[in-house]
C-alpha positions, 0 to 999 in steps of 0.5 A: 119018818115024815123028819127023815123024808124031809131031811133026806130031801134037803140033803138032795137039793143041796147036792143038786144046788153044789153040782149045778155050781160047780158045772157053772163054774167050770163052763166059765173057767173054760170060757175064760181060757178060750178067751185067753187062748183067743187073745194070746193067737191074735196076731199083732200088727206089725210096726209101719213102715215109712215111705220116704223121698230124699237124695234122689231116692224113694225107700218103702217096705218093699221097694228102694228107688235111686235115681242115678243120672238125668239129662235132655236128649235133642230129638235125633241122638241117640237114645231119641231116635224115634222121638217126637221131640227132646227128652227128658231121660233118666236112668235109676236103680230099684231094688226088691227089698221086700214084702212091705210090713204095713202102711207108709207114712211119708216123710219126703224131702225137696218141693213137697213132702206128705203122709203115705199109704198103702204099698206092694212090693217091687214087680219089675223096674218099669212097673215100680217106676210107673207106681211112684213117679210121674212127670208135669211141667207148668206150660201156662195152662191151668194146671200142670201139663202131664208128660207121657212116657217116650221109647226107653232112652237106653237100648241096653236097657229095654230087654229086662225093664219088665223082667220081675226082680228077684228080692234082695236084687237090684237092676237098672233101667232108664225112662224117658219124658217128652217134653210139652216145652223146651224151656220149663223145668220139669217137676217129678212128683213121687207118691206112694202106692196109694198115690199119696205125695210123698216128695218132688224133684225138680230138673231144669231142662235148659 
């Protein structure tokens, strides 16, 4: 009795033993599974995308800027009637490409060119503008003289300049600078949205 009681003993640990293997084995195999189910639903980040400044145009993930014409206006003629001195007025194109798919790296032409960061996509023609371009002039001071925004130089223009552009469309608009002085060069620095200098533009204003 003693040997049959001590078999049967055995016989039921062994089983215990192979059921506690199995139920190991079967939580890691589904522990595996979910670990891959995890890695096969993370989503992969998308190819960057370059901010660049050349021939008179700055193209992101989102947003494409031409400029198309330039010139200096006197005060008093049209298109500087409200002015308080001449202008430097410069009439572009932007066009709503997209939503952007990752971070800008620059690689600008023209005076200067560097590395990018983060951009949004197009709002309106004014607001692009403002988010990728401004205007200094070397006026003998310590550092560059900023030039502030004068009234939009072309009338025609003034009602849509804050209108959001659709995506895939492309609208004009024109801006104006007022000049700190009359003979120095002005020099438009073109960043992107996250104010990394991208290229430069040099206009003479003589």
């Amino acid at each position: 009795m003693r040997i049959q009681r001590r078999l049967l003993t055995a016989i039921i640990i062994g089983l215990s033993a192979t059921s506690l293997a199995l139920t190991g084995c079967a939580d890691s195999s589904a522990a595996s599974r979910d670990g891959e189910s995890t890695v096969a639903e993370a989503e992969v980040p998308r190819e960057k995308v370059p901010a660049t400044f050349g021939d008179n145009t700055f193209i992101s993930g989102s947003t494409r800027i031409a400029i198309t014409e330039s010139r200096v206006i006197p005060l008093g003629e049209t298109g500087n009637e409200h002015g308080v001195g001449p202008v430097l007025a410069i009439w572009y194109e932007t066009t709503n490409i997209g939503v952007a798919t990752g971070a800008e790296s620059g690689d600008g032409t023209g005076a200067g060119a560097g590395a990018g960061g983060i951009d949004s996509t197009a709002s309106d023609p004014l607001g692009a503008w403002l988010t990728h371009f401004r205007a200094v002039q070397q006026t003998g001071a310590e550092y560059p003289t900023e030039l502030g925004l004068a009234v939009s130089p072309d009338e025609a223009l003034m009602g849509g300049q804050t209108d959001p552009i659709p995506v895939g469309e492309t609208v004009s608009n024109a801006v104006a600078y007022t000049l700190a002085d009359a003979e120095a060069d002005v020099e438009l620095i073109v960043t992107d949205s996250g104010l990394t200098e991208v290229g430069r533009q040099t206009f003479n204003v003589r």
